[in-house]
C-alpha positions in Angstrom: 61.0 -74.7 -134.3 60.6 -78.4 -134.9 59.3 -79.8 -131.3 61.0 -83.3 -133.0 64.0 -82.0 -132.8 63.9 -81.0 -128.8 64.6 -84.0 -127.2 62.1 -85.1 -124.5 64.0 -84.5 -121.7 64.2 -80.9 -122.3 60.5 -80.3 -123.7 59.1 -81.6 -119.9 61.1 -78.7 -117.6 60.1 -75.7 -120.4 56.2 -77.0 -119.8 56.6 -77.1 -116.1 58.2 -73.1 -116.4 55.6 -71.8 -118.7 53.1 -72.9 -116.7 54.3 -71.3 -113.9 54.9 -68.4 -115.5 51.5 -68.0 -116.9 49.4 -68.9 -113.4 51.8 -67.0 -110.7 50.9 -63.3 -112.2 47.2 -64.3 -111.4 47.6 -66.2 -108.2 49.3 -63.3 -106.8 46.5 -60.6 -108.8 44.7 -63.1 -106.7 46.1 -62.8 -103.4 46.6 -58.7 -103.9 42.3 -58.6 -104.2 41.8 -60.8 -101.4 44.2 -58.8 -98.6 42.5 -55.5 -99.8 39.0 -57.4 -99.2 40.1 -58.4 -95.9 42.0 -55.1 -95.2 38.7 -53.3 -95.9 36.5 -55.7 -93.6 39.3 -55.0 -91.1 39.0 -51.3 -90.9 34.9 -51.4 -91.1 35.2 -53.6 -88.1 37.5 -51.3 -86.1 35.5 -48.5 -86.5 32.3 -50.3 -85.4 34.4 -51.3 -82.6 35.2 -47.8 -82.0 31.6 -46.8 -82.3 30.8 -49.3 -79.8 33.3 -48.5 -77.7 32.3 -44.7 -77.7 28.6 -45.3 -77.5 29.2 -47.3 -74.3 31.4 -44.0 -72.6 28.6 -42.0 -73.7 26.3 -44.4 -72.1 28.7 -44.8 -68.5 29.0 -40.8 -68.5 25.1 -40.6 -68.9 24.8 -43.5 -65.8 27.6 -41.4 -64.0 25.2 -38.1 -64.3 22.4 -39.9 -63.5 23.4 -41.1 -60.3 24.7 -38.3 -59.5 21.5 -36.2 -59.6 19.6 -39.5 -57.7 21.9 -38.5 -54.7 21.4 -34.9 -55.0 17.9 -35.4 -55.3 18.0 -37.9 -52.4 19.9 -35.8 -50.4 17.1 -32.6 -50.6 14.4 -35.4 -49.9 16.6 -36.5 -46.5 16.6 -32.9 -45.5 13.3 -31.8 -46.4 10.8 -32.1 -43.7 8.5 -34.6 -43.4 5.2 -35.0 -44.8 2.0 -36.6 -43.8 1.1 -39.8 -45.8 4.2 -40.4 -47.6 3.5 -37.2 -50.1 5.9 -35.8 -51.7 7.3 -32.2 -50.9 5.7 -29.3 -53.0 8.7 -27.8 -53.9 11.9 -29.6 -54.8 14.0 -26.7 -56.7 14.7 -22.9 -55.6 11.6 -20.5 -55.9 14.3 -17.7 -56.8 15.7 -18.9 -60.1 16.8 -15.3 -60.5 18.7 -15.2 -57.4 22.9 -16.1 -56.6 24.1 -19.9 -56.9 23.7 -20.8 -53.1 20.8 -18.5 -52.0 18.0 -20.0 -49.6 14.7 -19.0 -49.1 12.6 -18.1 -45.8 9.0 -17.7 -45.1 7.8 -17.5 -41.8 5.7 -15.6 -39.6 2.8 -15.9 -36.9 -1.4 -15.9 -37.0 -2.4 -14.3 -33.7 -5.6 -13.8 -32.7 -6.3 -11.5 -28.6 -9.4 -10.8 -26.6 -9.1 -8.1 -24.3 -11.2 -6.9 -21.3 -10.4 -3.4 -19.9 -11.3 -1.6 -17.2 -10.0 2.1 -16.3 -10.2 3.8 -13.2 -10.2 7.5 -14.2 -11.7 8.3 -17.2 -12.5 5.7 -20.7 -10.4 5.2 -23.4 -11.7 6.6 -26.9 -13.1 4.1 -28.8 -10.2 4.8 -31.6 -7.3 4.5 -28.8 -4.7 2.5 -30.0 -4.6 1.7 -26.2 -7.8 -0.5 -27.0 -5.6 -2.9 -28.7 -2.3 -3.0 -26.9 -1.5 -1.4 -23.7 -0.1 2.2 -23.9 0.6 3.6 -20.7 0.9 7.4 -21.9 -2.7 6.8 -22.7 -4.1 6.0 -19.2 -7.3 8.1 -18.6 -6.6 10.7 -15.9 -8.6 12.3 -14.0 -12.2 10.6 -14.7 -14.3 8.7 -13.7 -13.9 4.4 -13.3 -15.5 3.0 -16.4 -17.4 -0.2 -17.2 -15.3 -2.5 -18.9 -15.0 -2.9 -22.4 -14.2 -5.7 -24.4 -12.2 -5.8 -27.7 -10.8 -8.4 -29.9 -8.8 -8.5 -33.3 -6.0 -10.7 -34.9 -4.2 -7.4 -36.6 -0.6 -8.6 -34.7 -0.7 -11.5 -37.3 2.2 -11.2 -39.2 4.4 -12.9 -42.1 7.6 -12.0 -43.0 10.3 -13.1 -46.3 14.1 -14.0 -46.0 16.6 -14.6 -48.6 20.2 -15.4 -47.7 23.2 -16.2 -49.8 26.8 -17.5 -49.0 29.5 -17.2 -52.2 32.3 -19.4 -52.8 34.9 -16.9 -51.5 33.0 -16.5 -48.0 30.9 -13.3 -48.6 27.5 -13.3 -46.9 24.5 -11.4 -47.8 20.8 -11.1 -47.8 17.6 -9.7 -47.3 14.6 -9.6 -45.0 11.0 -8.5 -45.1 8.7 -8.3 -42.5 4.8 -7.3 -42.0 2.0 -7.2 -40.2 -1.3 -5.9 -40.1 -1.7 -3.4 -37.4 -2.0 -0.1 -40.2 -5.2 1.9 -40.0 -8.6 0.4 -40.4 -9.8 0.0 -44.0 -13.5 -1.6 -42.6 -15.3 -0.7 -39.4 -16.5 -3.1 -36.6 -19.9 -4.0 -38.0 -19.0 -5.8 -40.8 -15.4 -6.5 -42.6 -12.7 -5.6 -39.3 -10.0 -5.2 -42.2 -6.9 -3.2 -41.7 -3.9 -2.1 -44.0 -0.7 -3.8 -44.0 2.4 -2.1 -41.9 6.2 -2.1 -42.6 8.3 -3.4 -39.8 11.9 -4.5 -41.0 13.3 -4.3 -44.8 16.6 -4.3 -44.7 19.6 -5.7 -46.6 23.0 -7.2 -45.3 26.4 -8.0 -46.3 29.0 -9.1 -44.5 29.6 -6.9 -41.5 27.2 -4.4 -42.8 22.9 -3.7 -42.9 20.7 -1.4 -44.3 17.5 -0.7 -43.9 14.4 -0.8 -41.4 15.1 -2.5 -38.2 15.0 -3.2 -34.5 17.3 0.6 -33.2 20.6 -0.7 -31.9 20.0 0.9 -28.7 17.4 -1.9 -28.4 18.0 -5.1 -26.9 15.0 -6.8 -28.6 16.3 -10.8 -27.7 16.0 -9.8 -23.9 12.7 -8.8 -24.0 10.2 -11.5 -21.9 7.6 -13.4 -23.2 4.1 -11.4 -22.7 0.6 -12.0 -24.0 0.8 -7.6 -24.8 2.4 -6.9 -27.8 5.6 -5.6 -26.0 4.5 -6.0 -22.2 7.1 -4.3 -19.8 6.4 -0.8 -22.3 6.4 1.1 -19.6 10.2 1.1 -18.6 11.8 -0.5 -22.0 13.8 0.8 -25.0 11.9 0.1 -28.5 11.8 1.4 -31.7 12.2 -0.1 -35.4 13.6 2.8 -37.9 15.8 3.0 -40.8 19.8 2.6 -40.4 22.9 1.9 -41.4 24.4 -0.4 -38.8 28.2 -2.3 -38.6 28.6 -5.5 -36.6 32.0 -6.8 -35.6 31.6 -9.9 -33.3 29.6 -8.2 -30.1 30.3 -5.0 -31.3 28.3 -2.5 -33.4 27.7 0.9 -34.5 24.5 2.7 -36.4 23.9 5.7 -37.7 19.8 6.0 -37.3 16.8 8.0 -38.6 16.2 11.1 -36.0 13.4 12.3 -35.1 12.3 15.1 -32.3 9.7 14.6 -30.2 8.2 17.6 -28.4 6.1 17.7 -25.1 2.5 18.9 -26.2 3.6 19.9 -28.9 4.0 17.3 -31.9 7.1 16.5 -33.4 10.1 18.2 -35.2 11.4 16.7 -38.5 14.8 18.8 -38.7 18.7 18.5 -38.3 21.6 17.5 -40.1 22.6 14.6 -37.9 21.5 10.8 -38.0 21.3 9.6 -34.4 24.3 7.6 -33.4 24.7 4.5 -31.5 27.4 2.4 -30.1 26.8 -1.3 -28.5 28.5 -4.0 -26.6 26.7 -7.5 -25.7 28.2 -10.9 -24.6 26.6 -14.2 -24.7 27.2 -17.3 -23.0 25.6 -20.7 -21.3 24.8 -18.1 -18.6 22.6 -15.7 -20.6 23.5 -12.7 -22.4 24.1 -8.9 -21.5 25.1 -5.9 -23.4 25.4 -1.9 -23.0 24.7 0.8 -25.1 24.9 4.2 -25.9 23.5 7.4 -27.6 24.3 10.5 -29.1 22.3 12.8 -31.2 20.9 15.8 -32.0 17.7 17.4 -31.1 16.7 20.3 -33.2 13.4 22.4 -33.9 12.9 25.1 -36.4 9.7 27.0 -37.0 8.1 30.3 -36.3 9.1 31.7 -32.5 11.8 28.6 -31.8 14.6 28.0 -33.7 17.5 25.9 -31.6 19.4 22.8 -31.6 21.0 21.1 -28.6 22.9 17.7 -27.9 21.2 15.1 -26.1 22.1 11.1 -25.5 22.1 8.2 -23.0 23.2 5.1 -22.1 21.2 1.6 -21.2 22.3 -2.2 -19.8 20.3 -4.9 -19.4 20.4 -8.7 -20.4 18.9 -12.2 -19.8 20.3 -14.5 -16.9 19.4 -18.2 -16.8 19.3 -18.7 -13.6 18.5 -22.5 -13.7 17.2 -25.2 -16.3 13.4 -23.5 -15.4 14.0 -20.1 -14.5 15.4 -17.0 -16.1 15.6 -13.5 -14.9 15.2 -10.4 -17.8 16.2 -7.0 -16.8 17.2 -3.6 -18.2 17.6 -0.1 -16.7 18.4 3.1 -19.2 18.8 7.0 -18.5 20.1 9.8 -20.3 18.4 13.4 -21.8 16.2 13.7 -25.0 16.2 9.9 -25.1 12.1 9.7 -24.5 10.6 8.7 -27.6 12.9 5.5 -27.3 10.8 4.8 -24.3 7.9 2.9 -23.8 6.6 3.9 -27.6 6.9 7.5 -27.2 5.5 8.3 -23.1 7.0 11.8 -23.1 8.5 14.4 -25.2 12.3 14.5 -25.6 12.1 18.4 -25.4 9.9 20.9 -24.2 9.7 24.2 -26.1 10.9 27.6 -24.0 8.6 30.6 -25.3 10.8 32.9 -23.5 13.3 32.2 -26.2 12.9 29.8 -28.2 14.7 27.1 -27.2 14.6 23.5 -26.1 14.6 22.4 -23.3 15.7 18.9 -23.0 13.5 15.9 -20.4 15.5 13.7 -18.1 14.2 10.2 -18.0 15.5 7.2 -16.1 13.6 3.7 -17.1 13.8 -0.1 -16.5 12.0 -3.5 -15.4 12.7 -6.7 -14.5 10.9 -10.5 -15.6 11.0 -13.7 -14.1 10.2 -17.0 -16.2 9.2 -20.0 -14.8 9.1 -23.2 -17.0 6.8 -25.7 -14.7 7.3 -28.1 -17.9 7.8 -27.8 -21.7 4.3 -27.4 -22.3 4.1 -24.7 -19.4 5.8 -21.6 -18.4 4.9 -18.9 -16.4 6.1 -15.1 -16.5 5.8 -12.3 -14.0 7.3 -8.8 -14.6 7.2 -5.4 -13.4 8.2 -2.1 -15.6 8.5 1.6 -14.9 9.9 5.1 -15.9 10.2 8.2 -14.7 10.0 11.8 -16.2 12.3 14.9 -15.1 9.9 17.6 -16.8 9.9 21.5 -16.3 6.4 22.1 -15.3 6.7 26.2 -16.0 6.9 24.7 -19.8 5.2 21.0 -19.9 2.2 22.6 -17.4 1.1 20.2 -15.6 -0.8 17.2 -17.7 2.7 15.9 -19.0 3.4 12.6 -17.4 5.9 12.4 -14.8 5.3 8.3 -14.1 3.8 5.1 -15.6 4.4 1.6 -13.8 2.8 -1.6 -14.6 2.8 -4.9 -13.3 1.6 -8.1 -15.1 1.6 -12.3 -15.1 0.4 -14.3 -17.6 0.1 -18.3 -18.4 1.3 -19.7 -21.4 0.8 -23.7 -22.6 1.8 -24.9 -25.8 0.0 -28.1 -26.8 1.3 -28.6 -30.1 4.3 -27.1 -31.1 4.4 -23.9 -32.5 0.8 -23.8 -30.9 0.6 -21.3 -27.9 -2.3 -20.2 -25.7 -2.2 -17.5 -23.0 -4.0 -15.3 -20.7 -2.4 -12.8 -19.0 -3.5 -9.8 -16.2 -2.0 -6.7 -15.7 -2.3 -3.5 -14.0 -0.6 0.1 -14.8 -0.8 3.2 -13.3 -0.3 6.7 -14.6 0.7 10.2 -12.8 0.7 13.5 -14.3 2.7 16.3 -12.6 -0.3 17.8 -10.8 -0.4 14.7 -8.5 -3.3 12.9 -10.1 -3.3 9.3 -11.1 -4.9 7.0 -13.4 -4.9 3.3 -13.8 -6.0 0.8 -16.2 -6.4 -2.9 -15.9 -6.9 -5.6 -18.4 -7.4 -9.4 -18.7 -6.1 -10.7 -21.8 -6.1 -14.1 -24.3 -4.7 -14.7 -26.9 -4.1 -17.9 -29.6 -1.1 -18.1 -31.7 0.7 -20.5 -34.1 4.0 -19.9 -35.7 4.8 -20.9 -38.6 
């Protein structure tokens, strides 16, 4: 086309359209390139955001934990007990990773350490008497002559003992508990090493309402028992034995079935029977002390050549603490029954005799008891006094007439506690023996001792 023959006016508009034709298509290319850019630096910088954002819950859930074992571990360091110089506790974890969620650990026990001087009045006490080392009154020389006194010293009542207790989430209680000490047969003599074998006295287990195991016998009221300087102390009249059980505690109440065992006058022991020996108990406590009864049942039973028999035998026992005032508390029990002897003072007199004329048993009546006063003159010092005795119904035509038909003791001892769980005592007593013939034999004894509990 001739551009001459467009006039002017027209020429200028078709410039202005073809340029905008040609440039908008790229402008807008233009534009499309720059929004994806920016859409792309957009969504980079949310998801840093986002990172940021989840880096910094990470961070607050890692504080939150943090804190949270800072209190824990505050907490354990609030209850632990204290130690000397700002040092830190040994052990800040359990010691029984093996063990329930919720279990605790016990260790505990006692170093003891006596010194004994004895004197007997009718005949000496073999040099192997277990009487050397803590008074047994069916061991009272009878019938001698007075002896010198002799003077003996060990630490073999030392004991330690192990407790593990756990408490679920739904309530359920259980446990264990170990116990020993060192009183077993000697393993070194006098002259040089004085070392002695380990003895059992409780392992058990517990759950609940019920126990298993080796324990205190329910017919014994072991928290009653006064403080002595002894090992038991009021032996002569008391109910106490350790065997193994199966016991059921309600509240006051409980119920054992326990190891039996037939003790004969003069003539050893039986092992037989079918039946566990059976025992029922009651005890209440209260600001005013505690008492409780119990009962026995079991069976005594012998079966070798010439006696074969079996008979029923049982008895019954109260006795309790009273506090009588903020310094003085009264400790008392009296028991009685048939073929209840070795319960008694650790085994004084048979619990049968043995009938040659036909080979029966013949059970021994027994009637036992004492009675403690404490006295605290101050926290440091305390004072007990106590008096303890038993007595024997025995048929002399089978016993003859060795067997013991009494023992009776009295005793008072000192004790001051300087430190606590520090104790130091001395103690006196005096106990008397009589056999059915009429003879008597007594035995007295001064007595210290040193003990820390731990």
């Amino acid at each position: 086309m001739n551009h001459r023959l467009v006039p002017l006016a027209v020429r200028k508009p078709l410039a202005v359209a073809l340029l905008v034709a040609l440039t908008v298509p790229g402008t807008a290319f233009a534009q499309t390139a720059r929004e994806r850019e920016l859409e792309n630096r957009v969504a980079e910088l949310e998801r840093q955001v986002q990172m940021l954002v989840s880096a910094q819950q990470q961070q607050q859930t890692q504080i939150a934990e943090t804190q949270t074992q800072i209190g824990e571990v505050r907490t354990v360091q609030q209850n632990a007990p204290a130690t000397p110089g700002g040092e830190q506790p040994i052990q800040m974890t359990t010691i029984t990773p093996g063990a329930n969620p919720g279990t605790t650990f016990r260790f505990g026990g006692f170093i003891k350490a006596d010194f004994m001087a004895t004197k007997t009045g009718d005949g000496q006490l073999a040099d192997s008497a277990t009487g050397r080392a803590l008074y047994m009154p069916s061991q009272i020389p009878v019938g001698g002559s007075s002896s010198d006194v002799d003077y003996d010293a060990h630490a073999k009542f030392s004991r330690f003992n192990l407790g593990v207790d756990t408490v679920t989430d739904s309530g359920d209680k259980m446990g264990a508990f170990f116990e020993m000490d060192f009183f077993g047969n000697s393993l070194g003599s006098q002259t040089a090493t004085n070392t002695y074998g380990t003895t059992l006295r409780h392992a058990y287990i517990y759950w609940n309402n019920w126990l298993a195991g080796q324990t205190w016998s329910n017919l014994m009221d072991a928290p009653s028992l006064p403080e002595a300087v002894d090992f038991v102390g009021v032996t002569d009249g008391v109910l106490f034995s350790r065997q193994a059980q199966i016991r059921y505690t309600r509240g006051g109440f409980s119920a054992s079935l326990e190891n039996p065992e037939t003790t004969l006058s003069g003539s050893g022991s039986s092992d037989r029977g079918a039946f566990p020996d059976l025992t029922a108990r009651y005890n209440w406590k209260g600001d005013w002390g505690m008492f409780g009864v119990a009962a026995m049942l079991r069976e005594l039973k012998v079966d070798r050549p010439g006696y074969d028999d079996s008979t029923v035998a049982g008895g019954a026992t109260l006795g309790g603490k009273w506090n009588m005032g903020g310094q003085d508390t009264l400790h008392y029990q009296l028991s009685g029954g048939n073929g209840i002897a070795r319960y008694i003072g650790l085994g004084i007199n048979g619990d049968a005799a043995l009938d040659p004329r036909d080979g029966s048993l013949d059970t021994t009546g027994v009637v036992a008891g004492y009675v403690a006063w404490r006295h605290a003159f101050s926290p440091k010092l305390r004072t007990n006094v106590m008096y303890a005795r038993s007595d024997y119904d025995n048929d002399t035509r089978l016993t003859g007439l060795d067997a013991t038909k009494n023992v009776q003791s009295i005793r008072a001892n000192l004790f001051y506690s300087p430190l606590p769980k520090v104790d130091i005592g001395a103690e006196y007593m005096y106990g008397r023996r009589e056999i059915e013939s009429g003879e008597k034999g007594n035995l007295q004894r001064l007595q210290f001792t040193t003990k820390y509990s731990f």
